[in-house]
N, C-alpha and C positions, 0 to 999 in steps of 0.2 A: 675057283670058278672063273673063266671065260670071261669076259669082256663083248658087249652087245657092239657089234662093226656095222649094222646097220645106221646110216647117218640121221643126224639129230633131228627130231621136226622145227619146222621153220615155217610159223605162224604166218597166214596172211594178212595178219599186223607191223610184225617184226617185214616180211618182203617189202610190205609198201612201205615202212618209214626208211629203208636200206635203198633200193630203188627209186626214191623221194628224191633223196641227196644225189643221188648218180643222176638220175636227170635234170635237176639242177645242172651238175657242172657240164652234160652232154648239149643241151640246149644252153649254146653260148650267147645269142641273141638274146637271150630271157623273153621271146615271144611265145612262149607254154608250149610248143612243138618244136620235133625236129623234120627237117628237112633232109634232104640227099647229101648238105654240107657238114650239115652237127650230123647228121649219121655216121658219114665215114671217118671224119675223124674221132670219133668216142668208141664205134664199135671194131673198129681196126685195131684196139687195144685186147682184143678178143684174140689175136693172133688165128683167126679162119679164115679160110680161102675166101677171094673175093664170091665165088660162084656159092657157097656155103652163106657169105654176108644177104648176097642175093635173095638167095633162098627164104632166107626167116626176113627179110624186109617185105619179101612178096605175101609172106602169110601172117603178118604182124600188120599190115597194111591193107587188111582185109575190106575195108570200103573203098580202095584203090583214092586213096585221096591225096596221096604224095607227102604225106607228113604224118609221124607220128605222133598222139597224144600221150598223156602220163599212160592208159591202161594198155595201150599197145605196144608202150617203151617194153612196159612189165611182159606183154605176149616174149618179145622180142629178146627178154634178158633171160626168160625161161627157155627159148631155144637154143637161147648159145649156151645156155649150160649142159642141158640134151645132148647140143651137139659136139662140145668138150665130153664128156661122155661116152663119145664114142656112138651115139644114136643117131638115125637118120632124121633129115629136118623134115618133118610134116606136119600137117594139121592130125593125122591118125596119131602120131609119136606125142603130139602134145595131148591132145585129148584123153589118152592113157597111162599117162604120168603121175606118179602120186608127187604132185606139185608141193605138201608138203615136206616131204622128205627129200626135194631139189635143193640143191643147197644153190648160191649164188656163183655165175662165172668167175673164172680167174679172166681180170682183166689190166692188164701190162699196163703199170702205172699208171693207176686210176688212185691206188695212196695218194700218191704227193699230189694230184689234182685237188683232188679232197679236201686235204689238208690246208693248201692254198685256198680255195673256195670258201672252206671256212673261217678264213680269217678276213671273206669280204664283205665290208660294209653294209653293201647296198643291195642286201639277201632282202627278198620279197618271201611273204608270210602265203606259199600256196598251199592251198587246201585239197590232199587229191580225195575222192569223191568217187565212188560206182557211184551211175545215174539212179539205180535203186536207190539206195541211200538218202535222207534229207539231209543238203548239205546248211552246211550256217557258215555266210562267206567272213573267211579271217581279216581282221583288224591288223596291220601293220603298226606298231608303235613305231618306229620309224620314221613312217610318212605319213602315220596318219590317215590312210586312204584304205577304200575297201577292195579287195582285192575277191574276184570271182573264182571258185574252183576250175580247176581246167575242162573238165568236161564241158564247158559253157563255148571253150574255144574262142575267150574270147581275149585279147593282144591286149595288155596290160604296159604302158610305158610310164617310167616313173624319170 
């Protein structure tokens, strides 16, 4: 018998806690967005053309607010996979995606960031949240401090 080559589903549990960590280390300021500086260097590890980078910032960005949040990071990690893929970046190409069977980008040295990342300290306890959802904002044992889901957008310095 054959072997099923269709790729694995990929729960949008397992995306968001995989995605979790990646924006983590993208958003280097640890102010719960990125900006046009944590953009390009996190997603430059995407190896797509700048005009391609463009492209999924302009529709990942869709309130035109100049920064990413956690659920736009995630718009923004599904088109670069789309678009490794071999698929055009649109909002049509996204919307018709069976997002579970997207597997994540390959992104050029995004391991050893990781890795590094994980062995830092001063990891804040966030909570990512759709706005549907009733969030319960996370406790830091750490610091002791309450820490709001990002969807609240709101600048956490510790």
């Amino acid at each position: 018998m054959g072997q099923d080559s269709s790729p694995k589903k990929w729960s949008l549990k397992e995306q968001r806690a995989t995605y979790l960590q990646w924006f983590a280390v993208a958003d280097e300021d640890g102010d719960g967005r990125l900006t046009g500086k944590d953009e390009l260097r996190f997603f430059a590890m995407s190896n797509l053309s700048k005009p391609e980078l463009k492209q999924v910032w302009a529709i990942a960005d869709s309130k035109q607010q100049g920064y990413l949040g956690f659920y736009e990071f995630m718009t923004a990690m599904q088109l670069v996979s789309l678009a490794q893929a071999g698929n055009e970046i649109s909002h049509d190409t996204l919307s018709s995606a069976d997002l579970e069977r997207l597997q994540p980008p390959t992104m050029e040295g995004l391991a050893k960031k990781l890795k590094k990342n994980s062995g830092s300290k001063g990891e804040s306890a966030i909570v990512a949240c759709h706005p549907s959802e009733s969030p319960i904002p996370a406790i830091s044992s750490l610091y002791g401090l309450i820490i709001t889901p990002l969807f609240y957008n709101i600048p956490v310095t510790i």
